[in-house]
C-alpha positions in Angstrom: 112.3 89.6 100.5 109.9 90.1 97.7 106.6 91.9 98.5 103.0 91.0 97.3 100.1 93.8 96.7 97.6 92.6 94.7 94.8 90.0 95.4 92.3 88.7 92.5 89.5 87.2 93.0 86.8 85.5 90.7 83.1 84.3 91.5 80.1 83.5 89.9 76.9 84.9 90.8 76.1 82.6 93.4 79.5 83.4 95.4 78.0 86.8 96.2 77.8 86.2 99.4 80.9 84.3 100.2 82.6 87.3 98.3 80.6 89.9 101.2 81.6 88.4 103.9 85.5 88.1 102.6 85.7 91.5 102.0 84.1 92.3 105.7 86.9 90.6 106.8 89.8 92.4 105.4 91.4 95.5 107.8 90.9 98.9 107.0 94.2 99.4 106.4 95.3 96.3 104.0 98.0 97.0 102.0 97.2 95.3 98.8 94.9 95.7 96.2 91.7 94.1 95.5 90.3 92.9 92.2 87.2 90.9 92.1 85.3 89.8 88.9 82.4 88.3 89.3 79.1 86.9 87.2 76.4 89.3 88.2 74.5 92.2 88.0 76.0 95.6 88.0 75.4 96.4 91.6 77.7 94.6 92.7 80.0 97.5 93.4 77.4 98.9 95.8 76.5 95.5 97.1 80.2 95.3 97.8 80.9 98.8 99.2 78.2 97.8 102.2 80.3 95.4 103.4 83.5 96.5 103.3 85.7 98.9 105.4 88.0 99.8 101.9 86.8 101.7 98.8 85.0 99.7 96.4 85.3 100.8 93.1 84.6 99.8 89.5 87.5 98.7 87.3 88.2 100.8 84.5 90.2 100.7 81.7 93.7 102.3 81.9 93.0 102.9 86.0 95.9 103.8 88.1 95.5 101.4 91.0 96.0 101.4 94.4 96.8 99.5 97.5 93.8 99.6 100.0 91.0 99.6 97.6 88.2 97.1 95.9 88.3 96.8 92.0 85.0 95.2 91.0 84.2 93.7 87.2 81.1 92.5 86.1 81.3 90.0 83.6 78.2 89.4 81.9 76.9 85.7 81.7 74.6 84.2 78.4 73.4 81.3 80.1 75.3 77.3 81.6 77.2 77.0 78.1 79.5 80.1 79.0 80.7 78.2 81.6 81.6 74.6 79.8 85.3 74.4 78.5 
């Protein structure tokens, strides 16, 4: 059986708190990682990091990853016309 360790997950800035309370939920001890990008202000690593029982770190470029963390990304966002497709 095939395992799974990685979990992504996207929001805009109003899933902020949504995002909190999912990452309060998660065990101490998860054994996946988690990437989250998100529309919204750079804090959102330490916004994050209050909430949850794992490390919360920012994503960075050529990053060796690992299981039982938070991987934030802040994407910046120019205004509603970003968002049309």
């Amino acid at each position: 059986m095939s395992t799974r360790d990685t979990v992504v997950i996207g929001a805009s800035k109003g899933g902020l708190t949504a995002l909190g309370r999912f990452v309060e939920l998660l065990p101490h001890n998860l054994p996946a990682a988690i990437f989250v990008a998100m529309h919204a202000p750079h804090g959102v690593v330490t916004l994050l990091s209050c909430k949850a029982r794992l490390p919360v770190h920012l994503a960075i470029d050529s990053q060796q990853f690992q299981t039982g963390n938070i991987y934030g990304h802040c994407l910046p966002c120019r205004g509603p016309s970003q968002s049309l497709l």
